[in-house]
C-alpha positions in Angstrom: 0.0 0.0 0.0 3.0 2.3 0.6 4.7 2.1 -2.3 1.1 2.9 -4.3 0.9 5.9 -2.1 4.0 6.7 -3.0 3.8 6.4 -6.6 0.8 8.5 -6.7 2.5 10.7 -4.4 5.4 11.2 -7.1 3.1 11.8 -10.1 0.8 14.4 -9.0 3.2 16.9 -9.9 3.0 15.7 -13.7 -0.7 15.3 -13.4 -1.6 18.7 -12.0 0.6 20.2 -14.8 -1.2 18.1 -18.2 -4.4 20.1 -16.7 -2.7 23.4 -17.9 -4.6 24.4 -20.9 -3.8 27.2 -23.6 -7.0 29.8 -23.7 -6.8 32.5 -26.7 -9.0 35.8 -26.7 -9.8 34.9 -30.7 -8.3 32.8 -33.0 -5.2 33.9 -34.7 -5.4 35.8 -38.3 -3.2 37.9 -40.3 -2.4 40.7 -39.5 -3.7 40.6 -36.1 -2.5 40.3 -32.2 -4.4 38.1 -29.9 -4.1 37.2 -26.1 -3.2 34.2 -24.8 -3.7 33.0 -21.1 -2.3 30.0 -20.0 -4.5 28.0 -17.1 -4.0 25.8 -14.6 0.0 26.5 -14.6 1.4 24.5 -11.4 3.0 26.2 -9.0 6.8 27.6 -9.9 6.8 26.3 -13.0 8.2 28.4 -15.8 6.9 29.0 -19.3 8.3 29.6 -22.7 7.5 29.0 -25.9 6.8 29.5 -29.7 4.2 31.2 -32.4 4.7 30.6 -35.9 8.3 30.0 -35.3 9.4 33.0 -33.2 10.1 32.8 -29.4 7.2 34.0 -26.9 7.9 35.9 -24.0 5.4 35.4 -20.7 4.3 37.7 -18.4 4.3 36.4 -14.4 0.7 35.8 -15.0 1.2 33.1 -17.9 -0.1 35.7 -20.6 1.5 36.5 -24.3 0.2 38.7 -26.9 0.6 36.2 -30.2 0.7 38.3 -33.6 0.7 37.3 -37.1 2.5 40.3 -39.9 0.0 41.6 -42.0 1.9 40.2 -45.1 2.0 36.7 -43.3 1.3 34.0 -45.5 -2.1 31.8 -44.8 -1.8 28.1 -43.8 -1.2 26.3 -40.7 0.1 28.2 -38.1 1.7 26.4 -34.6 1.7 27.7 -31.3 4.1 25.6 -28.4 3.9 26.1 -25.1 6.3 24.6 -22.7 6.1 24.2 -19.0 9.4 23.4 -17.4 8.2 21.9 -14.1 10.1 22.2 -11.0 10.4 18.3 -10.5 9.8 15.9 -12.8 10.5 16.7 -16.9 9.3 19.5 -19.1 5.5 19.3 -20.3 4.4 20.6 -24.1 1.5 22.0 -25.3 0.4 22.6 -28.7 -2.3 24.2 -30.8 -2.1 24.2 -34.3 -4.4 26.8 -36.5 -5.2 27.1 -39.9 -5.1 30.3 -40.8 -6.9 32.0 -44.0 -6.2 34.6 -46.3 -6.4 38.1 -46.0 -7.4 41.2 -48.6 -6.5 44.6 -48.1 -8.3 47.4 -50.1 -6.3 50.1 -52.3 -6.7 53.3 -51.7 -5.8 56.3 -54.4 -4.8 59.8 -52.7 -3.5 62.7 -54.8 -0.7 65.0 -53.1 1.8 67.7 -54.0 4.0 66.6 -55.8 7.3 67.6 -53.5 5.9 65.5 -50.7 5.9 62.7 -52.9 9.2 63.3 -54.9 11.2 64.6 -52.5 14.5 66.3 -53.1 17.7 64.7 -52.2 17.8 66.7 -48.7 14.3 66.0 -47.7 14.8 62.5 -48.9 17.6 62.4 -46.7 16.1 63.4 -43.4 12.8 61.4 -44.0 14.9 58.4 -44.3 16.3 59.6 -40.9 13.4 60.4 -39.1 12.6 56.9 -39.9 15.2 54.8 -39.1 14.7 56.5 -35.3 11.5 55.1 -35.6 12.0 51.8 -36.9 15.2 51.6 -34.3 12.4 51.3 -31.3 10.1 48.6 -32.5 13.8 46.3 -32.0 13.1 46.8 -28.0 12.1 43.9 -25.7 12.1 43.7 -22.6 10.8 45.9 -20.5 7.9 46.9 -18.0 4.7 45.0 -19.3 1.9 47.5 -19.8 -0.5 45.0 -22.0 -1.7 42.7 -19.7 -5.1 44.3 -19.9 -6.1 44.7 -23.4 -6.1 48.2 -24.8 -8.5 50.9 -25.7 -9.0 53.4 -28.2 -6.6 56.2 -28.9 -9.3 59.0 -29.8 -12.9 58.8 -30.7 -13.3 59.8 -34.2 -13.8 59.0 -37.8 -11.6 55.9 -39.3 -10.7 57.5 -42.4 -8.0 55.1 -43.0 -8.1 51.1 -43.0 -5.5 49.3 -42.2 -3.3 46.8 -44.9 -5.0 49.3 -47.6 -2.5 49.9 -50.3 -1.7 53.4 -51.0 -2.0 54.2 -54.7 0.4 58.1 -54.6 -0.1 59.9 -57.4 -0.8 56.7 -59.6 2.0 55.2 -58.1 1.5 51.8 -55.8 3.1 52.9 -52.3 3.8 50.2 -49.2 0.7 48.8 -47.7 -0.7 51.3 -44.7 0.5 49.4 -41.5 -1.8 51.4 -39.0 -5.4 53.2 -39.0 -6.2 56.6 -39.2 -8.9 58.5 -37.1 -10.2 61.3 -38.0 -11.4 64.0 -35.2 -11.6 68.0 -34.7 -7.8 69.2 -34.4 -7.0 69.7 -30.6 -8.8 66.6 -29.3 -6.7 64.7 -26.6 -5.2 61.6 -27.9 -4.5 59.0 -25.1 -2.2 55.8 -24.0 -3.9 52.9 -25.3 -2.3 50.8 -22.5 0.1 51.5 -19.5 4.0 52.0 -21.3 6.9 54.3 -21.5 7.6 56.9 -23.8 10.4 55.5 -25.9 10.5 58.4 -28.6 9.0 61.6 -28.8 9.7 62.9 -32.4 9.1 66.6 -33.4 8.1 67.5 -37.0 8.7 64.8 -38.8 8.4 65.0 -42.6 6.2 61.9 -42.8 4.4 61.2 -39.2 5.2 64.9 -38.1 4.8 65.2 -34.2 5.4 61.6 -33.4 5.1 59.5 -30.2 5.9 56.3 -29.7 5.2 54.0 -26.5 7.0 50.6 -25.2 4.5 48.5 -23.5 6.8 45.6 -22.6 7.9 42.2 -24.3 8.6 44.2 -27.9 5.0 45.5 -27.9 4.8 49.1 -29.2 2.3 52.0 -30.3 2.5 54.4 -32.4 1.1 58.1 -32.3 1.6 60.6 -35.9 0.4 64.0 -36.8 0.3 65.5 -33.6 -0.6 69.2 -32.9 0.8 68.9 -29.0 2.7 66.1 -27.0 2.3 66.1 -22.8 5.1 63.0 -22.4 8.5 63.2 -22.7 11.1 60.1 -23.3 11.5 57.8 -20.1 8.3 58.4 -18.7 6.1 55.7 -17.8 2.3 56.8 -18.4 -1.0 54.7 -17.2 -3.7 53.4 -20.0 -5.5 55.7 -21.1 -3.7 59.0 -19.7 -3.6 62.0 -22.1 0.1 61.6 -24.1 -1.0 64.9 -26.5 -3.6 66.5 -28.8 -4.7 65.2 -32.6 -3.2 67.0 -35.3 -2.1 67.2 -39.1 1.3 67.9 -38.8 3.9 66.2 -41.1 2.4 64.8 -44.5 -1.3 64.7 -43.3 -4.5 66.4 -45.8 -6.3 67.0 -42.4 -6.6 66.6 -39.0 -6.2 63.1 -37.9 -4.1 60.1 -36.2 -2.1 57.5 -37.5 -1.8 54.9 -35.1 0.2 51.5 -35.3 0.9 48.8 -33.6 3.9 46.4 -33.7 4.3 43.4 -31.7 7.6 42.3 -31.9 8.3 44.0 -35.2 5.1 41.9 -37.0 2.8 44.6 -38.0 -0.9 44.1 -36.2 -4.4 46.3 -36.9 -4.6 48.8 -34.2 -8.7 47.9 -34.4 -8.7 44.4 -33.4 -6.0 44.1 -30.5 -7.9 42.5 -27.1 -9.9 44.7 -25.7 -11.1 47.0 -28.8 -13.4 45.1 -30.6 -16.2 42.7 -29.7 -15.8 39.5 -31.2 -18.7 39.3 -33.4 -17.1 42.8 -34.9 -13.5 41.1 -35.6 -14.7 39.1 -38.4 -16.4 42.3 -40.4 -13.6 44.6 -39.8 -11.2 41.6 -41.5 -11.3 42.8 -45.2 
């Protein structure tokens, strides 16, 4: 009887972790960021893992935002999820998804012509301004701030869809890799989740007034066309606390935000991160 009792004694350990279970706010798509929660995690046991090939950092509560790029191609996608156990050997979830294709609209805009072809100088400093930018989305690390979910940035008008391909002048441009929200100039533009300001970017060519936040684990947001910024580099600001005021400074026709998201350098839509949009609303703003 002893040695049963002590056999049982020895698994439990293994047992309790196989009940760990991997629970996703909606099911992966391109161009898109969901949240996954891992249940039922025994007790001092450590988790890493995988999505669609890249490493997945964990927060202490057993949560990771998974994102696909918005030029991801469709098929079947896997996520892996190890739990290295304190005793006994490493335990492996895994989820596979098939993931379908995704169609982006084009969209034709007619500007000046010198903010299109610009001259060697401008061209110059554009390309500067945005290799600053582009230098931050490398970050990881960091003080997580998306935990949560997220919330709007402004209330307004979306006058411009993410994925859509701009069409300059006649000329086919990089695919848009945020959405734009149109509002009345002045109107406070906030934190969309708890982060620090990792750049603050004055007159910009392109995104003019620019902020950008770090909200831990390689998760960033982007803020462009700013009339005003309240935050300055370093500081660590709550969701949903004013950062500065909507604007159409840089190359903007009108007042509005453009607003990005990158997790981990794979470029998600702003409108369907956790927390945004209801689930039934996810599948209709997919086009």
């Amino acid at each position: 009887m002893f040695r049963y009792a002590l056999l049982i004694a020895l698994l439990l350990p293994s047992l309790k972790g196989m009940a760990a279970d991997l629970s996703l706010s909606a099911p992966p798509s391109i161009g898109t960021a969901v949240m996954l929660q891992v249940t039922e995690v025994p007790d001092g046991a450590r988790l890493t893992g995988h999505f669609h090939g890249k490493p997945l950092p964990f927060t202490a509560n057993h949560r990771a935002l998974l994102a696909l790029d918005m030029e991801a191609k469709p098929g079947s996608v896997l996520l892996q999820v190890e739990l290295h156990l304190p005793q006994g050997p490493k335990e492996v979830l895994t989820k596979t998804f098939l993931v379908p294709p995704r169609t982006y609209r084009e969209e034709p805009l007619t500007l000046p012509k010198t903010q299109v072809e610009l001259e060697p100088e401008t061209a110059a400093r554009a390309a500067q301004e945005t290799a600053t930018i582009t230098a931050t989305y490398s970050r990881r690390g960091g003080r997580v701030g998306y935990e949560e979910g997220f919330q709007l940035p402004v209330t307004g008008r979306f006058s411009g869809v993410f994925g859509s391909r701009r069409i300059l002048n006649g000329k086919p441009r990089k695919p848009h890799n945020g959405t734009d929200i149109a509002a009345p100039q002045g109107t406070p533009v906030v934190a969309i989740a708890s982060g620090e300001v990792a750049l603050r970017g004055e007159e910009y060519f392109f995104t003019g007034n620019t902020l950008v936040l770090d909200h831990g684990d390689g998760v960033l947001s982007l803020y462009a066309h700013l009339e005003s910024m309240a935050v300055q580099p370093g500081e660590w600001v709550a969701a949903g606390t004013p950062i500065g005021t909507l604007g159409k400074t840089g190359r903007a026709t009108g007042p509005h935000l453009h607003w990005s998201v990158m997790v981990r350098q794979d470029r998600v839509d702003p409108q369907l991160l956790p927390g945004i949009l209801p689930a039934t609303a996810s599948a209709a703003a997919l086009q």
